[in-house]
N, C-alpha and C positions, 0 to 999 in steps of 0.2 A: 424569426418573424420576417426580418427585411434586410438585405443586400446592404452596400455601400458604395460608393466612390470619393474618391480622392477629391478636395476641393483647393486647388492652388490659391483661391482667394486667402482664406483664411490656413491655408494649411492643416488642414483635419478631413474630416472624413463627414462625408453626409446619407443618409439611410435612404435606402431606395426601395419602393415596394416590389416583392419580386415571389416567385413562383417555384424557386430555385430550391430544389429541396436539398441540395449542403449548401453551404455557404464560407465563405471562407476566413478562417482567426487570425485576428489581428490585435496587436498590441503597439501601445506607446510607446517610445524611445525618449529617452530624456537623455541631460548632459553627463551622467553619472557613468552611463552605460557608452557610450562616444569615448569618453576618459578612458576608460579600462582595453576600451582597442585599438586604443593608442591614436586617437584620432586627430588628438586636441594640438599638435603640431602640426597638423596638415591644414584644419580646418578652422573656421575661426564662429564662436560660437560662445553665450552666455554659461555664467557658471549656476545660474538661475534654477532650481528645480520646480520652479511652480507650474511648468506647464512643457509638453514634451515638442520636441525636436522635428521627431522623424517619427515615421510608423515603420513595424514591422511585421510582413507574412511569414511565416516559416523561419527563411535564413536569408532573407531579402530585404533590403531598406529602402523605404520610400520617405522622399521630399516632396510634396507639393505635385505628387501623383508622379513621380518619377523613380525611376529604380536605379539609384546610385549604389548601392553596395551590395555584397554577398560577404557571409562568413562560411567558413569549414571546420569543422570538429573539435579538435580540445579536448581538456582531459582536465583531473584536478592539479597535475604539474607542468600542462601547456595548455597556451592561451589559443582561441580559436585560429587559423589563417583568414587574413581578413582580403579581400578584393576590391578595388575602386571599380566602379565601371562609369562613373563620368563626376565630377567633383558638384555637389550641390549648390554651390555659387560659385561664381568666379574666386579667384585669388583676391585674398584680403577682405572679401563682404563677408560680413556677419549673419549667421543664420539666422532664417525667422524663427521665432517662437510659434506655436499654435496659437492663434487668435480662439482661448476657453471659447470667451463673451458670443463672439461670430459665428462661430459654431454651433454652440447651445440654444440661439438662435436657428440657426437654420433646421435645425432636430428637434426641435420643442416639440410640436405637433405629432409627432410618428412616434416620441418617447412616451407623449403623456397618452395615446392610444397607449401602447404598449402597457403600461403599467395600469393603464384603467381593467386591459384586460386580465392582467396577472392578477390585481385585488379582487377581482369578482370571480376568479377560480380562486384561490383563497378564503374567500367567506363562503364558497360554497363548499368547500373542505370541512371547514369547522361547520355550518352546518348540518351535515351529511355524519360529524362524527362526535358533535359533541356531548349526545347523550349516551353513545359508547367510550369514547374514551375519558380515562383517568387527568390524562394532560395535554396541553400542545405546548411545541416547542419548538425557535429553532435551534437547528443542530450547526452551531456557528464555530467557524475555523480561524476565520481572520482572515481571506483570500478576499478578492475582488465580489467572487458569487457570491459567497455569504453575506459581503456588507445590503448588495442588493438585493436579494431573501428581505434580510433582517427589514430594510427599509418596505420592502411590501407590503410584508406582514402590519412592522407598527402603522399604517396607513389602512389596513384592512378591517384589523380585529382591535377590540380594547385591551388597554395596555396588562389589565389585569386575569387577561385572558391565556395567555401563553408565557412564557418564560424561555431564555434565552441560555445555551448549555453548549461552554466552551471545553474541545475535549482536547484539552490540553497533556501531548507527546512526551511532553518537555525534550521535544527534538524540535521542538519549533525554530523559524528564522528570530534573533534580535528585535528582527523590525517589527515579527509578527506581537508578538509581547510589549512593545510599545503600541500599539495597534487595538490589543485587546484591551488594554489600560485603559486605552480614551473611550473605545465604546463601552466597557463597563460604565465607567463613570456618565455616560451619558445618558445609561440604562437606568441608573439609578437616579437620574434628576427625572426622568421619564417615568416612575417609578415603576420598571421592567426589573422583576428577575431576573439578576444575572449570577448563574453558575460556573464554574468552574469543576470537572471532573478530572482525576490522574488515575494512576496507578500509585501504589503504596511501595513499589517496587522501581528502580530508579534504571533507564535504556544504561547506566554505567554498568548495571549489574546485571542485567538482562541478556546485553549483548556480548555478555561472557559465560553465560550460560545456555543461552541459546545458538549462539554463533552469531556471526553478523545474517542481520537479513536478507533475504534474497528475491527476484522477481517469484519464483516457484515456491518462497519458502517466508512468505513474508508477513511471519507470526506477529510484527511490530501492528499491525493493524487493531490483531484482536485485543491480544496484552495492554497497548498503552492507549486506544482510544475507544473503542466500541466496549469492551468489557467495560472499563471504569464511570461509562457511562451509565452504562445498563445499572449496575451495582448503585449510580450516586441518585439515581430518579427512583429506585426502588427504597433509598432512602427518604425520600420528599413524597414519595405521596403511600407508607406505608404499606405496599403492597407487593409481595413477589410478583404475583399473575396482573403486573400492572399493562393496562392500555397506553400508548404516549403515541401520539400523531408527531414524528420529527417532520416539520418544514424543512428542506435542505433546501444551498442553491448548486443542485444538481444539474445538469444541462447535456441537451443529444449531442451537440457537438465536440465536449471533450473527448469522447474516445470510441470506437465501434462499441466496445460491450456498453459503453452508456446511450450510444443513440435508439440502442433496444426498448429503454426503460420505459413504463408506463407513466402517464403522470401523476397517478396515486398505484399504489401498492403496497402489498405485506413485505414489510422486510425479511430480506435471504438470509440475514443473518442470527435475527432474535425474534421468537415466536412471538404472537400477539401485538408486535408493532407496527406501524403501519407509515411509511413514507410517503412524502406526499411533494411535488416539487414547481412552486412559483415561476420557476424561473425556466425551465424547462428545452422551452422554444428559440431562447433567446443565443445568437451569437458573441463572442466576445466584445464585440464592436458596440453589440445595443447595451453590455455590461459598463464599458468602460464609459460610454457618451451618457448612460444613467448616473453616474457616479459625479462626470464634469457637470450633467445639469442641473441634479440638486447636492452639489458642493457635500459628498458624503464622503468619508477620510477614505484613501488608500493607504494600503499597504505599501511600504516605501522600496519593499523587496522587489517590486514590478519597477522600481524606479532605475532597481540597478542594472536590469535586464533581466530579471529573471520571469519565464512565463505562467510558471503560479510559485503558490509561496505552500508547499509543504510541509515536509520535516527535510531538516538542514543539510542531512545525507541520506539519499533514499536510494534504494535501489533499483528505481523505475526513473530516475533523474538520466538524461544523458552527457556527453563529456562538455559541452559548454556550458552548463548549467553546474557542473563538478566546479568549472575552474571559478563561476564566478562565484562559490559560496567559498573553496579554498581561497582566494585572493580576497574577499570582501569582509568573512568570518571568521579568520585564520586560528585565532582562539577557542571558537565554539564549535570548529571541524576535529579540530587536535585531536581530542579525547576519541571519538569515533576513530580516526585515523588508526589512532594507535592502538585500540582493541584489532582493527585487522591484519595490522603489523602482526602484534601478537600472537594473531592466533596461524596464520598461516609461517612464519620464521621458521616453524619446528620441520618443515616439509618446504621450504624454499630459502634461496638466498638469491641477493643479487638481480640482475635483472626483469627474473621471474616473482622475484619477490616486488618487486617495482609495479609488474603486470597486475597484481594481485588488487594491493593496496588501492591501486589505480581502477579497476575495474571489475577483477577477475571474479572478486569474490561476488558479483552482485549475480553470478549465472551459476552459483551452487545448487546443486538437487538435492543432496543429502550431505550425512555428518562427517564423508570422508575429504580429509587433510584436516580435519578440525579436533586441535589436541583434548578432547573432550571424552570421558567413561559414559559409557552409556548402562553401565550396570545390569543388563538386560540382554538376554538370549533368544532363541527358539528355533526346535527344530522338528521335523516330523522322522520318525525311525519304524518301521513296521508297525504302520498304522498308529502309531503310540504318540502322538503330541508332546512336546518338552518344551516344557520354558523353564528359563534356569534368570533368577533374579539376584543377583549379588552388592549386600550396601542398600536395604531400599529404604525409599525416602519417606515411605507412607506406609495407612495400614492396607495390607488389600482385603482384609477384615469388613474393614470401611466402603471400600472398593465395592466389592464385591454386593454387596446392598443394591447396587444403582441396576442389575442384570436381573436380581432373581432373590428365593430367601433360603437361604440355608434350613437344613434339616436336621443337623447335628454340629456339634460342634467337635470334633475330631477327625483326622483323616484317616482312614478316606471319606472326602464328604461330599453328600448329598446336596442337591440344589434342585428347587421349583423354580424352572424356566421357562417361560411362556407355556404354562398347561404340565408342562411336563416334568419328571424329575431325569439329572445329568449329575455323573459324577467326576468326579477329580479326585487328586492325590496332592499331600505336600511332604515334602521329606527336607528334614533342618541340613544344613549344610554349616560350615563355618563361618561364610561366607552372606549368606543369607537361608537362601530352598529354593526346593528343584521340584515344578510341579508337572503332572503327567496327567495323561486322559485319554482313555483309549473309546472317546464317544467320536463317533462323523456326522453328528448336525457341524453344517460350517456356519449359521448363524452362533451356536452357540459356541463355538470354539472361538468366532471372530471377537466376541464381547468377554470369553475367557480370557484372551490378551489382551484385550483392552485394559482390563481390569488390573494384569499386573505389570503392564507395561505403566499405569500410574503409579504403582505402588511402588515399581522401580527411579519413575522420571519426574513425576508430579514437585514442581517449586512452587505451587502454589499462586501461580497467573491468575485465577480465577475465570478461567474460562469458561470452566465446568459447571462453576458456580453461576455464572451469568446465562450458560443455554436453559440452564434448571428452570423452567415457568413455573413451579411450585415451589422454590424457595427453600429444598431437602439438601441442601450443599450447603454447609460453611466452611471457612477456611481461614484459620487463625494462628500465625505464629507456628506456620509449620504443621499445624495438625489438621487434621480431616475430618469433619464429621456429616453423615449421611443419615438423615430424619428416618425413621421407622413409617413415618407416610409416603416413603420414597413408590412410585408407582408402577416403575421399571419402563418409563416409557421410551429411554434411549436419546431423548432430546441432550443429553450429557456428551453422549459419545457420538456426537457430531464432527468431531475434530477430527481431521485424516486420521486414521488408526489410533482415533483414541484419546491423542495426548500430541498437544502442542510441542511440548519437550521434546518427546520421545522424537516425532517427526522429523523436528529440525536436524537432531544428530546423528540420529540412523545411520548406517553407511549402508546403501544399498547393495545386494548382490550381485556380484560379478559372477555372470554364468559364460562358461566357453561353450564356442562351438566347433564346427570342423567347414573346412572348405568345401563347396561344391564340387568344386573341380576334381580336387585331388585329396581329399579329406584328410587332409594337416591342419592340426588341431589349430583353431583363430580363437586369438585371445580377446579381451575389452576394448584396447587401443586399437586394433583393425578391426573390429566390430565397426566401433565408430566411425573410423574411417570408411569403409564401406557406405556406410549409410548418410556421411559427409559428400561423397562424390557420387554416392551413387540414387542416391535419395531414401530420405527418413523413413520410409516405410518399406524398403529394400528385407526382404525375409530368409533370402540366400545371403552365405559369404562368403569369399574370394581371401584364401591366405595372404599375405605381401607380396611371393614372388608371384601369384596366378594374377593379383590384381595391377602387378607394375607390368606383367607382358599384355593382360586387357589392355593398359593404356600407353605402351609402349615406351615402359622406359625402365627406369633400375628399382631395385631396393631400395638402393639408400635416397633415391628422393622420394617414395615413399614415408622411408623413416621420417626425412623431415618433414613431411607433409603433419603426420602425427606432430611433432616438436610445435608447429607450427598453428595448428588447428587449437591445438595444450593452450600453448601460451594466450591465444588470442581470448582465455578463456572458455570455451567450446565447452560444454556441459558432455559430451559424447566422449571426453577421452577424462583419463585420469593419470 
């Protein structure tokens, strides 16, 4: 909604109306965060957390509108490099505190607009939906936006109008868990519903089964938050094909894919729900000066520097934000830690292994170096489709329900698929069965593996369960069961090919090609390479010796180029 500046009076920041369609994130520094980069012998400064220091843009520190510092990078086992660029008071003065009071003051006006307009898109929300939907709700994390969601909302609607649904990771921060404690409690003298939803299934066990998560592969969303939601509201209000209007406090300015978002919407994720977001418009600046003027708790994780408060290791985290939850967490990182240990040891030691733990594994595509069976095959041989299943987890009995309806019950068998009938084979094996189909619909062949790439992968996430809008999935202690009203509509098999499992451990195929030049056969590692130096949509390839005389120089720095590219974690080599 409105700009800022720096106000050396008071030391905080004051809202300016402006026209400026980005604006730019800023955050509070307190003395928690100064401590940790080692400040606190240079500088002299309150050990006080009630109110912050310094503000932060980016990687830049301001004092009373000045830009005394920069940091650089970090990792979870190095701390960022830190910069002076002019000391914030002289030698031996004590720094100021932010003057709350002066501030909140000077913001009152431009805040209480702001929020007059946020409740009156809010009750036009529940207006607009509440003779369609089942619930409203907000969808509360314990971050800064959601405390201020939550507070528009109680301000908008009556208290017995919506409900409050924490979709608790249990990879949460410490602090966020203290955090969620008080607004619970506050919910209930408020007499607000408050929820809590999980997984039944525990990120210690998850992320040994699934691998650790990754930017491209980061199943942790659906598994431990959005599914066990979906599942806990389908319990409250009786309904599979339930309506819920989530209030989030979503916002344009967290990231490009969110500055797209409308301000209401059907959610991308679960049919029939409908998103809707308060808070929208607003910059981090009108979140935090919302929070100092009506005294609503933070999150103490933003105290420590950190710029939201997530899950505690995330793969979308970067290296200073690594070091301060290893340095601040040290116990509630371990466990994570040491599943990545784990799982990458068997295919590194030493240095490489260092890179891993540290980074590497957050830019994984698929299930290769991950000591992980994937019990599942598939190949195509003259025209003949093969999947070959061994060890499965599930029925594809079951499975198979969600595509079409069987016609017999013996192989070779018949299937009614969209209008038509399709056959397959299954032949027992020791091992499991090895099924075959010599149809070329490629829809039905695509939902043919679908089917037993569950039957092979399926732990039972509930994923499948949660796309279901009719409610024909259950999933109980390992077993499957698929309603006979199942409808075939395919909202199941929304999941990359199929199957969250399957997805994450896949190793993707390595296909060679041949050089351009001089067609010696190029393997995966100069694949990448290629397309590393020469750009990602490069469609020719260039062997090692034709690509080191393009750029004039040897093989063997080439080689290292690969070695180098590897380590940095690079998703292009292997």
């Amino acid at each position: 909604m409105f700009d800022f500046i720096f106000d050396p009076d008071t030391n905080g920041i004051v809202l300016q109306e402006s026209e400026k369609p980005l604006r730019r994130e800023i955050r509070p520094v307190y003395c928690h965060e100064l401590d940790m980069l080692g400040l606190k012998d240079r500088w002299r400064y309150s050990s006080d957390d009630s109110a912050p220091l310094m503000w932060a843009i980016n990687n830049f520190y301001f004092y009373k509108g000045r830009k005394v510092m920069k940091t650089q990078g970090g990792s979870c086992h190095s701390a960022p490099v830190v910069t002076i660029l002019e000391d914030p008071e002289p030698a031996g003065v004590l720094l100021q505190m932010c003057d709350i009071v002066g501030m909140n003051a000077k913001n009152r006006p431009l805040l209480d607009r702001l929020q007059a307009q946020s409740i009156e898109f809010t009750r036009k929300v529940y207006a607009d939906y509440k003779d369609r939907a089942d619930l409203f709700y907000v969808a509360f994390s314990g971050g800064k936006d959601s405390i201020a969601a939550l507070d528009i909302v109680q301000r908008a609607l009556p208290h017995n109008a919506f409900k409050v649904v924490f979709g608790d990771t249990q990879m949460e921060f410490p602090d966020t868990y203290r955090l969620v404690n008080t607004v619970e409690a506050q919910c209930r003298a408020a007499e607000i519903d408050f929820i809590r939803a999980k997984s039944e299934q525990t990120p210690a066990d998850t992320w040994r089964v699934f691998g650790p998560p990754a930017e491209v592969r980061r199943w942790c969303c659906s598994v431990h938050k959005t599914t066990p939601q979906i599942l806990t509201l389908r319990q409250i209000t009786g309904k599979a094909d339930f309506t819920g209007v989530a209030l989030c406090g979503v916002r344009h300015a967290e990231s490009v894919r969110r500055s797209t978002y409308k301000p209401v919407t059907p959610s991308a994720k679960h049919k029939g729900q409908i998103a809707a977001y308060p808070i929208i418009d607003w910059s981090s600046a009108e979140v935090y000066l919302y929070i100092y003027a009506y005294s609503l708790p933070m999150n103490d994780a933003y105290k420590r520097g950190n710029r939201r408060a997530g899950c505690l290791v995330c793969p979308m985290s970067g290296g200073s934000r690594d070091w301060i939850t290893d340095t601040d967490y040290p116990a509630a990182v371990k466990p994570f830690r040491a599943v990545i240990a784990d799982m990458y040891s068997q295919h590194y030691a030493g240095t490489e292994l260092d890179h891993y733990i540290t980074a590497g594994w957050k830019y994984r595509r698929d299930g290769r170096d991950l000591p992980l069976e994937l019990n599942y095959a598939e190949y195509k041989k003259n025209g003949i489709q093969h999947i070959i299943v061994s060890g499965p987890k599930t029925s594809w009995a079951e499975w198979i329900k969600t595509i079409g309806i069987l016609q017999n019950d013996v192989s070779p068998y018949k299937i009614l698929f969209r209008g038509k009938v399709f056959r397959f084979e299954i032949e027992e094996t020791k091992q499991g069965y090895k099924v075959t189909s010599a149809e070329t619909n490629r829809v039905f062949l695509k939902y043919l593996k679908h089917v037993f790439r569950r039957a092979a992968c399926c732990i039972g996430c509930h994923e499948c369960e949660a796309d279901c809008h009719q409610g024909c999935i259950s999933m109980h202690n390992g077993h499957v069961k698929i309603s006979d009203k199942c409808r075939h509509c395919a909202e199941c098999h929304k999941a990359d090919d199929g199957c969250l499992h399957y997805k994450s451990i896949v190793k993707a195929k390595i296909k060679d090609d041949f050089c351009c030049k001089c067609n010696s056969p190029v393997d995966y590692n100069v694949i990448g390479l290629n397309k590393r130096l020469l750009g990602r949509g490069v469609q020719q390839f260039m062997c090692l010796h034709c690509l080191a005389v393009f750029f004039g120089t040897t093989e063997s720095v080439m080689r290292h180029k690969i070695d180098e590219f590897r380590d940095d974690g690079c998703p292009l080599f292997q």
